[in-house]
VEXDREN-2710 file (C-alpha; in Angstrom, 1 decimal):
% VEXDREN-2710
k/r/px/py/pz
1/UNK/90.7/84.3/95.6
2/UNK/93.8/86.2/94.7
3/UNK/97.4/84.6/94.1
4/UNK/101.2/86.0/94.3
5/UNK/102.5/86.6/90.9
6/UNK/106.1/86.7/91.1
7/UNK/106.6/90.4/89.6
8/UNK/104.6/93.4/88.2
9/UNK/105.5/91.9/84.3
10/UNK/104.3/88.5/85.0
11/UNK/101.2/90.3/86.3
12/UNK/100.2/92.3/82.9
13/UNK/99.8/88.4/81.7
14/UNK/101.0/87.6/77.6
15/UNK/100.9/90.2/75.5
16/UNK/97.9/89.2/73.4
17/UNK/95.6/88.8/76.9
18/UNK/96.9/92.3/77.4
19/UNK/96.1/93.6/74.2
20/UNK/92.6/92.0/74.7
21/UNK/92.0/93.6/78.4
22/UNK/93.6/96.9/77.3
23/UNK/90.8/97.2/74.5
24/UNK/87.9/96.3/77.0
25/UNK/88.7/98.4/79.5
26/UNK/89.5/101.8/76.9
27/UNK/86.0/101.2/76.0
28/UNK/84.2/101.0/79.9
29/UNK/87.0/103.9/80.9
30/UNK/85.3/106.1/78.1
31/UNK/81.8/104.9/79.3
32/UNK/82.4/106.6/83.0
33/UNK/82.2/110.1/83.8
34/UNK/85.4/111.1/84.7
35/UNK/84.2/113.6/87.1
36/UNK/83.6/111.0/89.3
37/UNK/87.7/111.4/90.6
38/UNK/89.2/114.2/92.4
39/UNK/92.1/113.8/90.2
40/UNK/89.9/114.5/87.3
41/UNK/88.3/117.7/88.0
42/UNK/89.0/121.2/87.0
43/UNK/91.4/122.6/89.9
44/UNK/93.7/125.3/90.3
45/UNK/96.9/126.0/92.7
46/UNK/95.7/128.2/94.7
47/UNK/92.6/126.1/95.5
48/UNK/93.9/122.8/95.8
49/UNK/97.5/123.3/95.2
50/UNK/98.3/119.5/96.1
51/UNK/95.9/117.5/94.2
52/UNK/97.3/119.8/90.8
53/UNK/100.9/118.4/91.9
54/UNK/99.8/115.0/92.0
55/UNK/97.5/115.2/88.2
56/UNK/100.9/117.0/87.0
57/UNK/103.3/113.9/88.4
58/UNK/100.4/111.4/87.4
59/UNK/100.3/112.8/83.7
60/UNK/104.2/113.4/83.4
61/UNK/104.4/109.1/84.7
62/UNK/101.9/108.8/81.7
63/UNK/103.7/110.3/79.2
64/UNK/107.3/109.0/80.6
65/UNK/105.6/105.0/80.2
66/UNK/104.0/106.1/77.2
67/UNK/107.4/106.8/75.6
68/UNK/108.6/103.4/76.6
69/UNK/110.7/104.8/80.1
70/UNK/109.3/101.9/82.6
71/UNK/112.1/103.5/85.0
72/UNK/110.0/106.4/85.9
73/UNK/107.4/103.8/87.8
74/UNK/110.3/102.1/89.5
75/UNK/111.6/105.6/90.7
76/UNK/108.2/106.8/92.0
77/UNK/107.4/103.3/93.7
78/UNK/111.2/103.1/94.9
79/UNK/110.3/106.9/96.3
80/UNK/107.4/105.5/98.5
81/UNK/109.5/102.8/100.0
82/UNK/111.7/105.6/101.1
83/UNK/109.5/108.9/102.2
84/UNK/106.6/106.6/103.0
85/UNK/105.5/108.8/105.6
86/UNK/105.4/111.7/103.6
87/UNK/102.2/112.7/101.8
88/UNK/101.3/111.1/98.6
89/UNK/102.0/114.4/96.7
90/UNK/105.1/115.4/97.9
91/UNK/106.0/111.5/97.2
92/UNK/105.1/112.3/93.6
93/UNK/107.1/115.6/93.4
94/UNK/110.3/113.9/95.1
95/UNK/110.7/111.4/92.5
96/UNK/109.3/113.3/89.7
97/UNK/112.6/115.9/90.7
98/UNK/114.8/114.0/91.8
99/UNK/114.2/109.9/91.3
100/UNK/117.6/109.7/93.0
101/UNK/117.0/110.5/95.9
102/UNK/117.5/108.5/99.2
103/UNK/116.9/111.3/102.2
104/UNK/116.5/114.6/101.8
105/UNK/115.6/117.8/104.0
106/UNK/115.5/121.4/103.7
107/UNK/119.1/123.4/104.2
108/UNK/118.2/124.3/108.2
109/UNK/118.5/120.9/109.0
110/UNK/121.4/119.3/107.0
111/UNK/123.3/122.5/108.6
112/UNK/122.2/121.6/111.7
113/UNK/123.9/118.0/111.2
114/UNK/127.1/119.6/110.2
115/UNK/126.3/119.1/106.2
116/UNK/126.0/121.8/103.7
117/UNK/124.3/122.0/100.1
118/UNK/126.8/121.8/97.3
119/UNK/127.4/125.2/95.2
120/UNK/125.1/124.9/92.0
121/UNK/122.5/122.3/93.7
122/UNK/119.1/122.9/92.7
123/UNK/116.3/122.2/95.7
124/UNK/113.3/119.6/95.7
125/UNK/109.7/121.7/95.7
126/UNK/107.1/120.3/97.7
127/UNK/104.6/121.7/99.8
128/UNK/104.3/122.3/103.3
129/UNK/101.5/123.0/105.6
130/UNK/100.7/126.5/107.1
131/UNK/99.2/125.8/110.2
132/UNK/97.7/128.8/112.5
133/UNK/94.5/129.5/115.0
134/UNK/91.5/130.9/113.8
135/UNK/89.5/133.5/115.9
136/UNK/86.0/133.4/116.1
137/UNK/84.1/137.1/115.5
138/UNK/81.0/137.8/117.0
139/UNK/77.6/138.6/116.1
140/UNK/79.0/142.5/115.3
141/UNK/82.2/141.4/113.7
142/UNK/84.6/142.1/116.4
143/UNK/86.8/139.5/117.5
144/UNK/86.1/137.2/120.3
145/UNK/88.3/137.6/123.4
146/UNK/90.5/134.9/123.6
147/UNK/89.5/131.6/125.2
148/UNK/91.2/130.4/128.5
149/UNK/92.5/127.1/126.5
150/UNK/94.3/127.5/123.5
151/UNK/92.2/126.3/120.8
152/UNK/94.3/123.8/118.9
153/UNK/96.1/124.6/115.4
154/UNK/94.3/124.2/112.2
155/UNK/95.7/124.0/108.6
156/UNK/95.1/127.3/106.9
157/UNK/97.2/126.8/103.7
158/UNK/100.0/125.6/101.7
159/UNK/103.3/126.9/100.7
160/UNK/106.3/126.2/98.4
161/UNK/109.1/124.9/100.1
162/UNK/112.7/123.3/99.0
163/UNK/114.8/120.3/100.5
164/UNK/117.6/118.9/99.1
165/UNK/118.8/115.2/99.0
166/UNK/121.6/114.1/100.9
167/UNK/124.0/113.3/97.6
168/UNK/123.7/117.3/96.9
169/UNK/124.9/117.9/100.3
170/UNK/128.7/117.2/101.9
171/UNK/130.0/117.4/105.3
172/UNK/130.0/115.3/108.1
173/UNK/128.9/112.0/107.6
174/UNK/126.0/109.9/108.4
175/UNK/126.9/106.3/108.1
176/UNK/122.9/105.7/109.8
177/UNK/121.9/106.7/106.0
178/UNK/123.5/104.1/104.6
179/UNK/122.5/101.3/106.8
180/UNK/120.2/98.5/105.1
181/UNK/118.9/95.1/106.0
182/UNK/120.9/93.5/102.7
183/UNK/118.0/90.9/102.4
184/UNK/117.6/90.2/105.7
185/UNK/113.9/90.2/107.2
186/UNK/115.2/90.4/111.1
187/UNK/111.5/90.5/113.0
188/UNK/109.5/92.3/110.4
189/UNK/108.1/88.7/109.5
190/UNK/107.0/88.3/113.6
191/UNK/105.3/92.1/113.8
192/UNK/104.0/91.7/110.0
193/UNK/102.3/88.5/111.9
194/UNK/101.5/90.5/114.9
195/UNK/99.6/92.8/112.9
196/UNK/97.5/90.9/110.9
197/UNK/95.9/89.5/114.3
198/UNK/95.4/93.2/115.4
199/UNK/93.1/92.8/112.6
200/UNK/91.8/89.6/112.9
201/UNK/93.3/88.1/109.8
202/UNK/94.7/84.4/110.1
203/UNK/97.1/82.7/108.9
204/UNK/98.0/79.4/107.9
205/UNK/100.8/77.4/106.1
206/UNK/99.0/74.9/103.0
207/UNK/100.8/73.3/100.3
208/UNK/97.4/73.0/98.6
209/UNK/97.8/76.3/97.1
210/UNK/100.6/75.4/95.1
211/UNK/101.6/76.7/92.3
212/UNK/100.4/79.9/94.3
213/UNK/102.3/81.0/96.6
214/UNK/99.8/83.0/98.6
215/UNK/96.5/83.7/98.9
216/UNK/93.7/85.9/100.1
217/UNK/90.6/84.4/100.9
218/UNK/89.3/87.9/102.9
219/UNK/89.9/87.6/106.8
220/UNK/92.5/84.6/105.9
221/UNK/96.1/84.0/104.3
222/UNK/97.4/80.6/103.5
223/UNK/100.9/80.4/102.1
224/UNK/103.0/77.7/100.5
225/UNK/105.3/76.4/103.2
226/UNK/108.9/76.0/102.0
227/UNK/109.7/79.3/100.9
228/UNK/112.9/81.2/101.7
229/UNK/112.8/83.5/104.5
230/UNK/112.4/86.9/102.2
231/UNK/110.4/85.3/99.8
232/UNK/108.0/84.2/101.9
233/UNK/107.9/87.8/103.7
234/UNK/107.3/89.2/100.5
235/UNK/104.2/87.0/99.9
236/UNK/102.9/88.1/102.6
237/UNK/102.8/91.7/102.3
238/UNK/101.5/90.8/99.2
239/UNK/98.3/89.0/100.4
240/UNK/98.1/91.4/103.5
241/UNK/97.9/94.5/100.7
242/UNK/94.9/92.3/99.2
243/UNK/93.4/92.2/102.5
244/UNK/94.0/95.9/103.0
245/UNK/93.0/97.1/99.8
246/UNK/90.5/95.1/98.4
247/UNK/87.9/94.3/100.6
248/UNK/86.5/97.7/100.3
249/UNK/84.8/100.1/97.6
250/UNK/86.5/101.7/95.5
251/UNK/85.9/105.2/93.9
252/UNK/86.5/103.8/90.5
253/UNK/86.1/100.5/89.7
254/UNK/89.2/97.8/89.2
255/UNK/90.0/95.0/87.6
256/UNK/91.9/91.6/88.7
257/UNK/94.7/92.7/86.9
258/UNK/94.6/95.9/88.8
259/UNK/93.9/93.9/92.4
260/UNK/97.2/92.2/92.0
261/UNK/99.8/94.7/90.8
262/UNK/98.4/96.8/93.4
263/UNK/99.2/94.3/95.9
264/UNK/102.6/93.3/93.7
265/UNK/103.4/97.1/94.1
266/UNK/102.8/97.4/97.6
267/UNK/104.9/93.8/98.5
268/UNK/107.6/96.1/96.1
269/UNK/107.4/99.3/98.0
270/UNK/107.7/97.1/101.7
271/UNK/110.1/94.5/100.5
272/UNK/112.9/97.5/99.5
273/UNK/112.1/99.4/102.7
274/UNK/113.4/96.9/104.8
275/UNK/116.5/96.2/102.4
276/UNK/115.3/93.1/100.0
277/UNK/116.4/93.1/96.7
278/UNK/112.9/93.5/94.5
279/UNK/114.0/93.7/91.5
280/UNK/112.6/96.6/88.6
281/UNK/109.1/97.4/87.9
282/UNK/107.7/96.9/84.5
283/UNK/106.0/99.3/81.8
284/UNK/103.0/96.8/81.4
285/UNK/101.6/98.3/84.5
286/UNK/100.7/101.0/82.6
287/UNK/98.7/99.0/80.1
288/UNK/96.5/97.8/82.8
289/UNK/94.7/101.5/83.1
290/UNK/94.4/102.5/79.3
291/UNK/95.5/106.2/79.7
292/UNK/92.8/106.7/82.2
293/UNK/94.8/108.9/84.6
294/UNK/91.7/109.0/87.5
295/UNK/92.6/105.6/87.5
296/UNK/96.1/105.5/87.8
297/UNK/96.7/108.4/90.4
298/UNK/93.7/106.6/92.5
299/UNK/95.8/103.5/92.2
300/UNK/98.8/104.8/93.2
301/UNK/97.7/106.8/96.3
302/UNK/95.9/103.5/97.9
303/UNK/99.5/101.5/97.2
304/UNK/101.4/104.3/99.1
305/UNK/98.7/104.2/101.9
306/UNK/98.7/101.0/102.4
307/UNK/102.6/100.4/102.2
308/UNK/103.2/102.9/104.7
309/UNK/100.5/101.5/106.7
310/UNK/102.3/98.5/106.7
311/UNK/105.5/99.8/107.2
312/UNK/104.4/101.8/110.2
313/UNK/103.6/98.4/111.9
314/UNK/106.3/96.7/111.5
315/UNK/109.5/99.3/111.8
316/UNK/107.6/101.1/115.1
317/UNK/110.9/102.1/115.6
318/UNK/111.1/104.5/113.4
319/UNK/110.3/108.1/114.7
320/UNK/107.8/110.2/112.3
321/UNK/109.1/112.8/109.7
322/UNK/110.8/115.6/111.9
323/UNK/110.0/118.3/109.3
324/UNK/106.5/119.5/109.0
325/UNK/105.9/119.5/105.3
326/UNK/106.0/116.2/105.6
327/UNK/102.4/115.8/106.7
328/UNK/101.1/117.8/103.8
329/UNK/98.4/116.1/102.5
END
């Protein structure tokens, strides 16, 4: 069973139970191999270009919470509320570069909508997919003729590419980026609701869960009835990211603590994408994974998943990234 905390501080519990759990887990983080994660293993750019961007982002948010600057983690979770359907990495390198930024796109296309990067402005790297057709050969090394159907495009590469946001641009406005929901849910409760049928989760209204005000039972949500309308949305994104996330293995292995910051970060991510006010995130998230980076970076690429899943299902309105980097993965 797993209950709303009401935010990502609350969640790291008092400072001496921190203390405590911090100790434990340094000491079964330095029992695992840490081969076992992707994030951990020996890599270079050229052969595996975006899993190096996201060790270097994971390691700079280390170092930036390390030194007491919570702020980065509110910048790089505020980043996947608002390029959620980018890839994780390029997530990473947006707010890394630029934790400003609110929309950005490379210099073809704010040209094309009558806008034009500022003199001095330095672009946003990220990476974009090269995508191209390979030929078979045959048996003597020639090329095989080519097929009556066009075989469909593959990915064949990465390369550097810059965009800019919209503050270093100016020109003709675009009063659609400036358009929020200023706390409003609007229907994202109704096809938040619709959504957890598609997936056979229930969900019932139970005032025995008080003080709680949500919780995950694994196929099942019960919330406290009385809440306002945004916080009650916001607990449930928060149990629906339990239901997401943590009914499933894991590479590395998680705590409770973990479990619901994940889901506190997710409920974050959601609640500003819509236009909620969520308030800051908190440095004791980072006291929750004890320098273990594998951790962290796996944590953080399963909150932005599962965000943007849930953000895909209840703004369907919303057309997909029109530039192509922004399916890098």
């Amino acid at each position: 069973m797993t209950t709303t905390t009401t935010s990502i501080a609350t969640n790291a519990a008092s400072n001496g139970a921190t203390g405590n759990y911090a100790a434990q887990h340094r000491k079964n983080a330095a029992q695992r191999s840490r081969s076992d994660s992707p994030y951990q293993q020996r890599t270079t750019q050229r052969d595996n270009p975006t899993q190096l961007l996201i060790k270097q982002a994971v390691d700079y948010l280390i170092q930036q919470l390390e030194a007491g600057k919570s702020e980065t983690l509110t910048a790089y979770l505020s980043a996947m509320a608002r390029f959620h359907s980018y890839s994780f990495g390029n997530i990473l390198q947006i707010a890394r570069q630029r934790p400003t930024a609110t929309r950005v796109a490379g210099i073809r296309t704010w040209n094309e909508m009558g806008r034009f990067v500022k003199k001095g402005e330095k672009g946003i790297q990220i990476l974009a997919p090269m995508m191209g057709y390979r030929r078979r050969k045959s048996a003597d090394g020639e090329a095989e003729p080519e097929p009556e159907t066009k075989p469909q495009p593959v990915l064949i590469g990465f390369r550097a590419v810059y965009v800019f946001d919209v503050a270093q641009t100016e020109g003709a406005d675009l009063p659609e980026f400036e358009h929020s929901i200023s706390g409003e849910v609007g229907e994202h409760r109704d096809r938040l609701i619709d959504f957890l049928a598609q997936q056979n989760i229930t969900l019932e209204f139970n005032e025995k869960i008080a003080p709680a005000l949500g919780v995950s039972y694994g196929g099942k949500i019960a919330l406290l009835p009385g809440q306002s309308k945004a916080e009650e949305f916001v607990s449930l994104v928060h149990e629906t990211a339990h239901e997401l996330l943590h009914k499933a293995e894991r590479r590395t292995m998680t705590t409770q603590t973990v479990r619901e910051t994940e889901a506190e970060a997710v409920a974050f991510i959601v609640g500003q994408a819509v236009g909620l006010e969520m308030g800051n995130a908190s440095s004791d998230y980072i006291q929750m994974y004890a320098g273990n980076a594998a951790l962290l970076a796996e944590s953080l690429e399963v909150i932005q998943r599962t965000a943007s899943t849930i953000l895909r299902a209840i703004r369907p309105e919303e057309p997909a990234a029109t530039e192509a980097f922004a399916a890098a993965s």
